[in-house]
C-alpha positions, 0 to 999 in steps of 0.5 A: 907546186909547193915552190908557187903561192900563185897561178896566173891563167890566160884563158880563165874563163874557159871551163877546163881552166875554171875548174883548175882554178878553183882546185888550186883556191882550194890549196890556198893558192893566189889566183888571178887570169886574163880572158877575152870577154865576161862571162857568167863563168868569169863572174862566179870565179870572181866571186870565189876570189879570182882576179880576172882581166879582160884586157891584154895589158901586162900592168893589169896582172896583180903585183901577186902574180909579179914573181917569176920565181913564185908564180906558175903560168897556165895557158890553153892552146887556144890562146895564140902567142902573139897575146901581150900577157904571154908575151910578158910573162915569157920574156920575164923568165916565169914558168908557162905551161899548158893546162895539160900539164897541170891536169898531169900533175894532178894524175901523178900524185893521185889515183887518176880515171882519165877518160879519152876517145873522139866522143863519150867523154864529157859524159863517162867521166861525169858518170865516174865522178858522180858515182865516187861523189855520190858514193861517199869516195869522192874525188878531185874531178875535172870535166869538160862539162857542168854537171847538172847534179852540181851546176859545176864541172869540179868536184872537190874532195880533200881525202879522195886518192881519186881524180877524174879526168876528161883526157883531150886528145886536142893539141895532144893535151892528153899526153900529159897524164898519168892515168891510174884506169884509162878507158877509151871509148871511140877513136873515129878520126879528129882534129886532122889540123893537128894530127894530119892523118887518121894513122896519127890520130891513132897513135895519139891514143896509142902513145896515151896507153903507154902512160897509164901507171904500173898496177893500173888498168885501160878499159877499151871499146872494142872493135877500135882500130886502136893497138894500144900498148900498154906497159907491163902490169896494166891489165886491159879490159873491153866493153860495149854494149853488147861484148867484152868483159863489161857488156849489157843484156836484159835491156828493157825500153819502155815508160821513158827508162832504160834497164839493163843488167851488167856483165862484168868478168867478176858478177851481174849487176841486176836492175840498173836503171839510167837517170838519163834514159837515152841510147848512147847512155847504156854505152857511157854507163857501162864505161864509167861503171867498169872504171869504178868496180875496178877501183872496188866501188860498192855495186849498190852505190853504183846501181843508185848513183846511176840512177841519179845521175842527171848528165852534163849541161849540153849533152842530150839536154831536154829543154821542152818535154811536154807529156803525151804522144804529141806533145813538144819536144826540144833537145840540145846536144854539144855534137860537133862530130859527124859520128856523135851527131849520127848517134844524138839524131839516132837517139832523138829517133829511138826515143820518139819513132814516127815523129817530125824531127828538125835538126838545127846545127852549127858546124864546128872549125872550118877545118873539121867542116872541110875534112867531114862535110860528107859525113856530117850530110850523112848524118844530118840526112836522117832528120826530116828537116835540117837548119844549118848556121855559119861555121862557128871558128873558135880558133880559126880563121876562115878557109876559102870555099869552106862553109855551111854550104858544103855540108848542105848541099850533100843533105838529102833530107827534101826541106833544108836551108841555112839562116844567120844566127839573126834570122834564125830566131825569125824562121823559128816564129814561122815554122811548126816543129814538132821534135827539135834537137840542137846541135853544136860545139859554138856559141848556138848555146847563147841562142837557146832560150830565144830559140826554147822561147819561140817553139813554145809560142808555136801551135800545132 
């Protein structure tokens, strides 16, 4: 990296590449980047001295960014090869790389927490990052989520020999890392229009253990069809939540917190109490912590770090909670897989047993939609009413005979429908929910404070 003074993104405004934007601004690089439409991401990196475009044209990328010999290329997988910038660059002889290969970087020259698997990342690695932040370790973190703590999802530290890394497993992105501690939490079959088949899948995790650096360690989840194969002088570790060498007794439910007592093969940390008090949580917290103690994080800097942790934007968010047995309740979740959609309504139930719940989701990729349409149903059964929108195609263009429909038609739930994102907002002003939970991977984000809006308009 010390041959570039600049880095050109195409993708800037994705959240991935933000926060390597604003790591290498801070070792005094020149940055500049095309993305597709502004956003309130765009305009923060802006501020912070980024120069984006939102206009393929090669002559809008500054003269900076003109050296094929000083300027490093990073691009996202999400961005086809017909885009002019690439074009440009490419023909022009600069080095272009995927944004994996710079989070690789990152992990060879530091202490890297990558954390991989089908769901839980986004969070067990915020989990880890706070923890190092809030612990006065600190650490070069790069999430997949904005972490409410911080309203970012990077966290900075000039003297931390740690990163923490959300490790994708799309585009087989995660192959580039060089993990100091490897934790896996799930390996439930993903991006099949990538790996084709769930034995591919596998071996995509399977290839990731081999990457973790000699003296390291890789935390797995157990019961995981994963084999993975670690090189010589790893150490593996398992957890869950109720087995393995890091596991959870004593839990205690009640008063909207969760408590619970950690095993791990050296102590027993009493008395952990979760900042974000719901289910799935007790999993994620057991999986950052044990990547931490393995680093020698002091266990009371874990216990209150867990304590104040406030959870990434999008994951199991509240955004009404009105106190008492039958006040309003609205939850968003980014699930876009039919086993984290299964947990967040699992959780929403645990939480608040005997009450109405409805479900509005949009489903992610058409692909995904094609490859799971039964086991998102499954899934969306176990809500009492169930809203779908279109499918929201991201990178994809649509497949004939694939839509909402088809994971429709399977819900046994007795109320069910699907609306436009348009008429949506409509169907909220003449429905009476009581418990509302938001799922999905699209842009259902933009829709929320119309949607939060309505429900509290709403008398029951």
């Amino acid at each position: 990296m010390k041959e570039f003074d600049s880095l050109y993104f195409v993708g800037a405004g994705g959240i991935g590449m933000a926060a390597l934007e604003r790591y290498f601004l801070a070792q005094g690089k020149r940055i500049a980047g095309y993305d597709r439409t502004p956003s309130d991401l765009t305009a923060a990196l802006q501020q912070e001295g980024v120069h984006i475009d939102f206009d393929e044209d090669p002559r809008l990328i500054p003269d900076y960014c003109r050296d094929p010999e000083r300027t490093l290329v990073v691009y996202t997988p999400a961005v086809p090869d017909t885009h002019k910038g690439l074009s440009y660059f490419r023909e022009a002889g600069f080095e272009v790389v995927k944004r994996a290969a710079l989070l690789g970087v990152v992990t060879a020259t530091s202490k890297g927490l990558c954390f991989a698997g089908t769901h839980g990342k986004t969070t067990t690695s915020s989990m880890a990052a706070h923890i190092l932040h809030d612990s006065g370790i600190g650490c070069n973190a790069f999430l997949g989520g904005v972490l409410r703590n911080y309203n970012s999802n990077f966290l900075l530290s000039a003297t931390s020999p740690y990163s923490v890394i959300e490790a994708d497993e799309f585009d087989r992105s995660f192959h580039h890392l060089h993990p100091y501690v490897a934790v896996v939490t799930s390996t439930d079959p993903d991006h099949l229009d990538i790996y084709g088949t769930a034995e591919n899948y596998l071996e995509g995790f399977a290839h990731f253990t081999e990457l973790i650096q000699p003296g390291g360690s890789l935390i797995v989840h157990t019961g995981l069809a994963l084999q993975p194969r670690v090189p010589d002088g790893v150490t593996t570790y398992t957890y869950s939540r109720d087995q393995g060498d890091f596991h959870a007794i004593h839990i205690r439910k009640g008063g909207g917190e969760i408590n619970f007592d950690l095993i791990t093969p050296w102590e027993t940390i009493a008395d952990i109490s979760l900042g974000v008090p719901v289910d799935i949580n007790i999993e994620n917290a057991i999986a950052a912590m044990a990547a931490c103690r393995l680093i020698d994080v002091p266990v009371e800097a874990m216990r209150k770090a867990i304590a104040s942790f406030m959870g990434p934007k999008r994951r199991f968010e509240f955004w009404i909670k009105e106190p008492g047995d039958h006040g309003k309740v609205m939850i968003d979740d980014y699930a876009h897989h039919p086993g984290e959609l299964r947990a967040s309504i699992a959780s929403v139930r645990d939480l608040y047993p005997g009450r109405r719940l409805t479900v509005i989701f949009q489903p992610h990729l058409y692909t995904r939609t094609r490859d799971f349409a039964p086991e998102f149903a499954s899934a969306l059964s176990l809500a009492d009413e169930v809203i779908l929108l279109p499918i929201y195609p991201a990178r994809e263009q649509p497949i004939p005979g694939v839509t909402s429909e088809m994971v429709l038609n399977q819900v046994t739930s007795t109320k069910k429908c699907i609306y436009s994102k348009e008429n949506l907002i409509k169907s909220i002003e003449l429905s009476n929910f009581d418990v509302l939970l938001t799922a999905g991977a699209g842009d259902i984000a933009n829709l929320l404070p119309q949607i939060c809006l309505e429900f509290k308009k709403q008398k029951h």
